[in-house]
C-alpha positions in Angstrom: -20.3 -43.0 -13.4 -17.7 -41.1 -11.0 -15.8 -40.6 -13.9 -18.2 -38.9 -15.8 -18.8 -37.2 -12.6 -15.5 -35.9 -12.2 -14.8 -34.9 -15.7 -18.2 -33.2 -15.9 -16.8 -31.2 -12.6 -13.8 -30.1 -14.2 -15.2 -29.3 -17.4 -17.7 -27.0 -15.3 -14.3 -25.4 -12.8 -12.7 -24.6 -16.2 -14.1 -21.8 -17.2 -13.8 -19.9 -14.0 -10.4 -20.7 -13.8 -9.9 -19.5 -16.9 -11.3 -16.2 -16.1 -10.4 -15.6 -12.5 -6.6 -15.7 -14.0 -8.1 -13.5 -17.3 -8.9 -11.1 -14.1 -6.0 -11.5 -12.2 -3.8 -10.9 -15.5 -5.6 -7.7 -16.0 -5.2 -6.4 -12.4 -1.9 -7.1 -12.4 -1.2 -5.2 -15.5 -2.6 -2.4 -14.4 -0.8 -2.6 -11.1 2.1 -2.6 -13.1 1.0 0.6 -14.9 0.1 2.3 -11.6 4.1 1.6 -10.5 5.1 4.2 -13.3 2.2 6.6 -12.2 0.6 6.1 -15.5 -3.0 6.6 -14.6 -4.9 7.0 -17.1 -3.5 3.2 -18.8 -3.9 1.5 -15.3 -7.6 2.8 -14.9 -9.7 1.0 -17.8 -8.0 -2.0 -16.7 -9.1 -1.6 -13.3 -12.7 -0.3 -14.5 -13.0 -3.5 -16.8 -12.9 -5.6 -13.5 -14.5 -3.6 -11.3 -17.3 -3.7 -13.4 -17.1 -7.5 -12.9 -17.1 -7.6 -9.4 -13.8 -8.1 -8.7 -13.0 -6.4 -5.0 -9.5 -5.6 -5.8 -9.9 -3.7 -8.6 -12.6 -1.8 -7.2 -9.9 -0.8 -5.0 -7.5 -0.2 -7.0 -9.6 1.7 -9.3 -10.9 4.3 -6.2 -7.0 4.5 -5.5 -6.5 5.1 -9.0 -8.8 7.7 -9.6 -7.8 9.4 -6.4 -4.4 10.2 -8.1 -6.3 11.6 -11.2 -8.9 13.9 -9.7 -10.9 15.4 -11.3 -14.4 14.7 -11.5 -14.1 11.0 -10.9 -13.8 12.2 -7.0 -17.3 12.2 -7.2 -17.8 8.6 -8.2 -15.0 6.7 -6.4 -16.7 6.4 -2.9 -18.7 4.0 -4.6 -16.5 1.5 -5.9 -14.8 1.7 -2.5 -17.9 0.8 -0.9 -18.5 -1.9 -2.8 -15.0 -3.3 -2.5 -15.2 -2.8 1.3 -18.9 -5.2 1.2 -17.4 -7.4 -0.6 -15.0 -8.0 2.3 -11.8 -5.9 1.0 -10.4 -4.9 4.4 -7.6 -2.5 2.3 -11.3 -0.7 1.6 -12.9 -0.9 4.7 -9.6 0.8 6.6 -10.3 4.0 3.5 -13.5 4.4 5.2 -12.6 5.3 7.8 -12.3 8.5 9.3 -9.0 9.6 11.2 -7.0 13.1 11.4 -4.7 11.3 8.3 -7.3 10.1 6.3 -9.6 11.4 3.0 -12.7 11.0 3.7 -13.9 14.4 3.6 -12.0 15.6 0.3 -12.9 12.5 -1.4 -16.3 12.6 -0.8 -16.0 9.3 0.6 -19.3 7.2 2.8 -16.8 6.9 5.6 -18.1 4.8 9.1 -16.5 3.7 12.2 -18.0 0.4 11.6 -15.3 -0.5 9.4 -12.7 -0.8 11.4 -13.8 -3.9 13.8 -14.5 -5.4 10.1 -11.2 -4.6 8.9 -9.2 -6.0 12.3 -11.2 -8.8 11.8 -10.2 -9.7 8.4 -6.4 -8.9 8.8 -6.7 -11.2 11.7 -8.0 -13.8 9.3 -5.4 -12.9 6.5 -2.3 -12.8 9.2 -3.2 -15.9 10.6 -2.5 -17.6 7.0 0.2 -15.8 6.5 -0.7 -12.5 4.8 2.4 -10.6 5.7 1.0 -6.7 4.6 -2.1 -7.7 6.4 0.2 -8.4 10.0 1.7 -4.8 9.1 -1.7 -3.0 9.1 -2.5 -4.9 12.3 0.6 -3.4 13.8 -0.2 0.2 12.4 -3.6 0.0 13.7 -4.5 -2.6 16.3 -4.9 -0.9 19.7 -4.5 -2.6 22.9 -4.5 -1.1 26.6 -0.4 -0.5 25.7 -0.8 2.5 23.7 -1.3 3.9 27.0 2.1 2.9 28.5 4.3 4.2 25.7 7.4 1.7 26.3 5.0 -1.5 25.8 3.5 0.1 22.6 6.9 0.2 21.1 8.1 -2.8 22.3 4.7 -4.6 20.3 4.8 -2.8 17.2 8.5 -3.6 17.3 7.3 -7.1 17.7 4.4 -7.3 15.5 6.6 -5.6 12.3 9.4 -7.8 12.9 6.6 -11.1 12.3 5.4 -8.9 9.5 8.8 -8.2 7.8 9.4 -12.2 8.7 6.1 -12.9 6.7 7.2 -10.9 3.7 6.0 -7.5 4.6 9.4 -5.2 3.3 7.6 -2.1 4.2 7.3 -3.0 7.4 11.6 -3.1 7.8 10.9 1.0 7.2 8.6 1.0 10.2 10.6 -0.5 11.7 13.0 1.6 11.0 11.2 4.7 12.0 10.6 3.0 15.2 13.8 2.4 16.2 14.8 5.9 15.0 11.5 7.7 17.5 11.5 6.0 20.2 15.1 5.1 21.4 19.0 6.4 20.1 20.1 5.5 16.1 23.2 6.5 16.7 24.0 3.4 19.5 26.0 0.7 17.7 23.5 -2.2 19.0 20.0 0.1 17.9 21.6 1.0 14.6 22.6 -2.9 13.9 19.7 -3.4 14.7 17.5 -1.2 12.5 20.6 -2.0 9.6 19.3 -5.3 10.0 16.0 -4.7 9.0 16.7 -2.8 6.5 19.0 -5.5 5.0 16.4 -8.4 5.0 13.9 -6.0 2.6 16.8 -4.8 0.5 18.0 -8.6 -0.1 14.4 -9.1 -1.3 14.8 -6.3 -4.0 12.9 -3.8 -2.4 14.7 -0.4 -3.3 12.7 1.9 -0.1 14.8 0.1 2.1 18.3 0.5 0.0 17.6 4.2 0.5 17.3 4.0 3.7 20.6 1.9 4.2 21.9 4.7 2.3 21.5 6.9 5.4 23.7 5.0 7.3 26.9 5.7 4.9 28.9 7.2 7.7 28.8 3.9 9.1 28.9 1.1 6.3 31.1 3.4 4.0 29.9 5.6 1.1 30.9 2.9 -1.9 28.4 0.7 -0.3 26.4 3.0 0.4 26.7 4.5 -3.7 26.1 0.3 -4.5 22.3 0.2 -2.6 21.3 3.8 -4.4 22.4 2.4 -7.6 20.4 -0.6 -7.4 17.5 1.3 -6.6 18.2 3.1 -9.3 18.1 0.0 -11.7 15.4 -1.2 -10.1 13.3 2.1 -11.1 13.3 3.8 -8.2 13.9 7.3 -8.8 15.2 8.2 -5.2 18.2 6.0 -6.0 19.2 8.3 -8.8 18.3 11.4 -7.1 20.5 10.7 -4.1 23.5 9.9 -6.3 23.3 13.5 -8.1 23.0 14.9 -5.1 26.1 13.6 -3.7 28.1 15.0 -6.3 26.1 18.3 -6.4 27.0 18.6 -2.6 30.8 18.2 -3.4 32.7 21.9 -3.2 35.2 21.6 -6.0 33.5 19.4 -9.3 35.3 18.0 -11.8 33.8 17.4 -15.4 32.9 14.0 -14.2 30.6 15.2 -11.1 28.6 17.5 -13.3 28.1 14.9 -15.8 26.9 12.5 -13.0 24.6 15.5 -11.3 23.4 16.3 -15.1 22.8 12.2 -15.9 21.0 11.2 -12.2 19.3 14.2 -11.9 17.5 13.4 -15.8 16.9 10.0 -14.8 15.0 11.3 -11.9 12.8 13.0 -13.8 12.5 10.4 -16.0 11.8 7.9 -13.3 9.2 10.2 -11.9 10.8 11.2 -9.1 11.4 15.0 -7.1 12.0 17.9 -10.0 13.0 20.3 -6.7 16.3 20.9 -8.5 18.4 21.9 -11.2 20.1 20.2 -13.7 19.1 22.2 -16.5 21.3 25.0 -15.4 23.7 22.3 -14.6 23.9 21.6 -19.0 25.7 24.8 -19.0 28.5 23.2 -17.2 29.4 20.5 -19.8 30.3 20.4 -23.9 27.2 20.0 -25.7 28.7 17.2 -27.3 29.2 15.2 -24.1 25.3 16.2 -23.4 24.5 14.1 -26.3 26.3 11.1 -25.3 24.8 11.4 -21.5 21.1 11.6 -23.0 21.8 8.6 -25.8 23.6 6.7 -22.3 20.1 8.0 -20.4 17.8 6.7 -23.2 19.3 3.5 -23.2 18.8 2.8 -19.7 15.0 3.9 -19.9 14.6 0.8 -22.6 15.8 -1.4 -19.6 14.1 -0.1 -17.0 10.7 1.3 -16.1 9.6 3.1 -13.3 8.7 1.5 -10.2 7.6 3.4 -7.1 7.1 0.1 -5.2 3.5 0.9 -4.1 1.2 -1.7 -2.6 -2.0 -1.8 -0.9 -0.5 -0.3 2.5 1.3 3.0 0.8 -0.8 4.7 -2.4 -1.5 8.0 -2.2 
């Protein structure tokens, strides 16, 4: 009898195993969609969910549709309304109203209220070791040391360092930014110690960070400097390949080579989505059409290897 018991159980658990990974699957896919900024794929993926009643992609969904304007500004409040009921704390944090916020140009049912609920559920999430939910309790967690200046460094210094240690990488750029606010980069011991941070997310493949190591190439050197912005760029990063055209575009007397690099990085960083405040059109002129050819065919190849990523996550879209 327990063992038609327990077989009867499982053959019940089945099917929503089945489709809770169906939905995961989809969100994830169009997560991955959302990394190149393609939109308009990402959203029915998002919209099959949402309809479901998956919190997650209702969120992802209003985020989504925030990037595609439009009339759909009209309609997004809702689903990340609903998200935020159904106990979403990245949704409850959106509705709320603050001076960096969207609530007014999104039309969005923004209340205070969601803020305790939010804390609340980070606490939760942080306290099983929900790294990105310890960073949002560092960005927004106020105690009675915001008020002495010193001590609120000193525990958002703390509370991103247990973030990063939980698996948080953006949290090795607040980190980061910290550092660079509130005491001296340029000291050895601040600057190893902000390197150091950075380091941990980069080692993790996160390619934000390798940028920022990049700043520090009067320190580390600029060939290791030229290795981190490469790896971004191979990771899909488009700021990788824009800072390695504009090293060459920055150099006073160009050979052949540096135009064809400036001409190459400069494409991919269009191609990876990335700044188009430049000019590497004009830079075409500079080099024999036939080279041109062999850069684009060398460009196309690398764009069947590697897609964009913009590394977003809950904590940084839009």
């Amino acid at each position: 009898m327990k063992s038609l018991l327990t077989h009867l159980t499982l053959l019940a658990i089945m099917p929503l195993l089945f489709f809770g990974q169906a939905a995961f699957a989809s969100v994830q896919k169009g997560l991955a969609w959302t990394q190149q900024g393609e939109w308009w794929e990402a959203e029915p993926l998002f919209l099959a969910e949402a309809e479901k009643g998956n919190p997650e992609a209702m969120f992802w969904l209003a985020k989504t549709q925030m990037r595609m304007g439009g009339e759909r500004i009209f309609t997004l409040g809702r689903w990340m309304e609903e998200s935020a009921e159904l106990g979403n704390p990245w949704a409850m944090i959106e509705l709320v109203d603050g001076p960096n916020t969207y609530c007014s140009f999104f039309m969005l049912p923004c209340d205070d209220k969601w803020f305790d609920k939010a804390i609340e559920k980070w606490q939760q999430l942080a306290a099983n070791g929900d790294g990105k939910a310890m960073f949002m309790l560092a960005k927004h967690k106020d105690t009675w040391r915001k008020y002495v200046p010193y001590l609120a460094h000193r525990t958002r210094v703390a509370q991103y360092e247990q973030a990063l240690e939980m698996g948080a990488n953006r949290a090795a750029i607040a980190l980061y930014n910290e550092l660079s606010r509130h005491q001296d980069i340029k000291d050895p011991a601040i600057r190893e110690q902000a390197l150091g941070y950075l380091t941990i997310a980069a080692k993790r493949g996160y390619a934000p960070a390798m940028i920022k190591i990049y700043n520090f190439h009067e320190y580390i050197g600029m060939d290791k400097a030229k290795v981190q912005l490469r790896h971004a760029m191979e990771l899909g990063y488009a700021e990788g390949a824009f800072h390695l055209a504009f090293i060459n575009e920055k150099l006073k007397n160009k050979t052949q080579e540096n135009w064809e690099k400036i001409y190459k990085y400069y494409q991919l960083t269009d191609k990876l989505g990335g700044r188009t405040d430049h000019g590497y059109l004009k830079n075409k002129a500079q080099l024999p059409q036939a080279v041109v050819a062999i850069l684009d065919q060398e460009i196309t190849e690398f764009l069947t290897k590697v897609k964009t990523n913009r590394f977003y996550d809950e904590t940084n879209l839009y």
